[in-house]
C-alpha positions in Angstrom: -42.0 1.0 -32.4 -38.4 0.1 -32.1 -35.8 0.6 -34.7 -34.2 -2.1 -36.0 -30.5 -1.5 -37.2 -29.9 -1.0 -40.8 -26.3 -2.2 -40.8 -25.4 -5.6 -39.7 -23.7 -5.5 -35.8 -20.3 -4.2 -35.5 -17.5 -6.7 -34.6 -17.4 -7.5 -30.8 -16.2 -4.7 -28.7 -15.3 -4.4 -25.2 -18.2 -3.2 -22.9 -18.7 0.6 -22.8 -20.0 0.2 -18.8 -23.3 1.7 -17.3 -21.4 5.1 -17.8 -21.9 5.1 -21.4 -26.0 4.2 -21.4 -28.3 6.3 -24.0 -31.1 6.4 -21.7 -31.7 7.1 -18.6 -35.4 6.5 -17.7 -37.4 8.5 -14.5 -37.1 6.6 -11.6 -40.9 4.4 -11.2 -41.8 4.1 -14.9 -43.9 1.6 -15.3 -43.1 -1.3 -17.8 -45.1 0.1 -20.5 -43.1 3.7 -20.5 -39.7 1.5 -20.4 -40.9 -0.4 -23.2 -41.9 2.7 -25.2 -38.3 4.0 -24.9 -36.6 1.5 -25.6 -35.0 2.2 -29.8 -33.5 -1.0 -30.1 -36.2 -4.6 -30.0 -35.3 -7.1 -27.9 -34.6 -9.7 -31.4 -31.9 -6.7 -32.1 -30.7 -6.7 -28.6 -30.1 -10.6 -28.5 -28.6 -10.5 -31.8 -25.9 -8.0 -30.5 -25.3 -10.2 -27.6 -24.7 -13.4 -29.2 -22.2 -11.4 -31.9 -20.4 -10.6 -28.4 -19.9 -14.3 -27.3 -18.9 -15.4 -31.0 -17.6 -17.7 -31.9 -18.9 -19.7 -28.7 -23.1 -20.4 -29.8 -25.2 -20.4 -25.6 -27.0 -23.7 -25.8 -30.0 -21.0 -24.5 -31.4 -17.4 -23.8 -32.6 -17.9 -20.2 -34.1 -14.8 -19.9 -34.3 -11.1 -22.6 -36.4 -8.1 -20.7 -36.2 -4.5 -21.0 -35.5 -3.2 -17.7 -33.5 -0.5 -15.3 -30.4 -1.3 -14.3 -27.7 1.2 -12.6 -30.0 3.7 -14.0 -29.7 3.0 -17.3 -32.5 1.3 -19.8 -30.7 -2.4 -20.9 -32.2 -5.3 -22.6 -30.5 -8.1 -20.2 -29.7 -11.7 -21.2 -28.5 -14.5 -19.6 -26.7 -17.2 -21.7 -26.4 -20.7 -20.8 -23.1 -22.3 -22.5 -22.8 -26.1 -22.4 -19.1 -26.1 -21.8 -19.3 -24.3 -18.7 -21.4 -24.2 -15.5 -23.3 -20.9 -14.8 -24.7 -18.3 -16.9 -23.4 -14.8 -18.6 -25.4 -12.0 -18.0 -24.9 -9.3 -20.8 -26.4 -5.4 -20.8 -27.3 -4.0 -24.5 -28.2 -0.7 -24.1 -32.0 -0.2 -24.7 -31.2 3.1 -27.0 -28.5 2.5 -28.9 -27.4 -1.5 -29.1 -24.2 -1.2 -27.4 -23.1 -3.5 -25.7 -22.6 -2.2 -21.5 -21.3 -5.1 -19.2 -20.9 -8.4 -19.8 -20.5 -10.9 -16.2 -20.1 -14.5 -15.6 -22.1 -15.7 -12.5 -20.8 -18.9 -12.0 -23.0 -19.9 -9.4 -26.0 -20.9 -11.5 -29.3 -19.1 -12.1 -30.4 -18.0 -8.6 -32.0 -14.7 -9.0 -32.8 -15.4 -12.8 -36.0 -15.2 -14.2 -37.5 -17.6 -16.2 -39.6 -16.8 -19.3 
């Protein structure tokens, strides 16, 4: 099961980039084996990704899935901020709950899943 973290989240840092991931799954595992790697649950993930945007609250979580991306294992979010148009997509790593990349796509939610 995942871990959750024992000390509260560390003060916002800037992203460590893809580079930096803690695990790097085999090409075609299934969503089942990417779930049973992932250390960190996704209520842990999302917690370290709205400490990143503080103070600024997202009016919503569009979307928080485990999933492969640049070859690393990330919990992705995308945050909806009512003071701004678009979304910001933020990478916690899946292993350890740091916090990768951090983007604005100003354009909307094309290409976002929904819940």
């Amino acid at each position: 099961p995942p871990v959750e973290p024992i000390a509260p989240a560390a003060p916002a840092v800037p992203p460590a980039g893809m580079a930096k991931c803690s695990v790097r799954p085999a090409r075609g595992a299934t969503a089942a084996e990417l779930a049973r790697l992932a250390n960190i649950s996704q209520a842990a993930a999302e917690r370290r990704a709205l400490d990143f945007v503080a103070p600024k609250k997202p009016v919503s979580v569009i979307t928080g899935e485990v999933e492969v991306y640049e070859g690393c294992l990330v919990w992705t979010f995308f945050l909806r901020f009512g003071d701004t148009k678009g979304v910001q997509e933020i990478a916690v790593d899946a292993g350890d709950g740091k916090l990768l990349t951090s983007e604005v796509e100003a354009g909307g939610t094309e290409g976002v899943e929904k819940p």
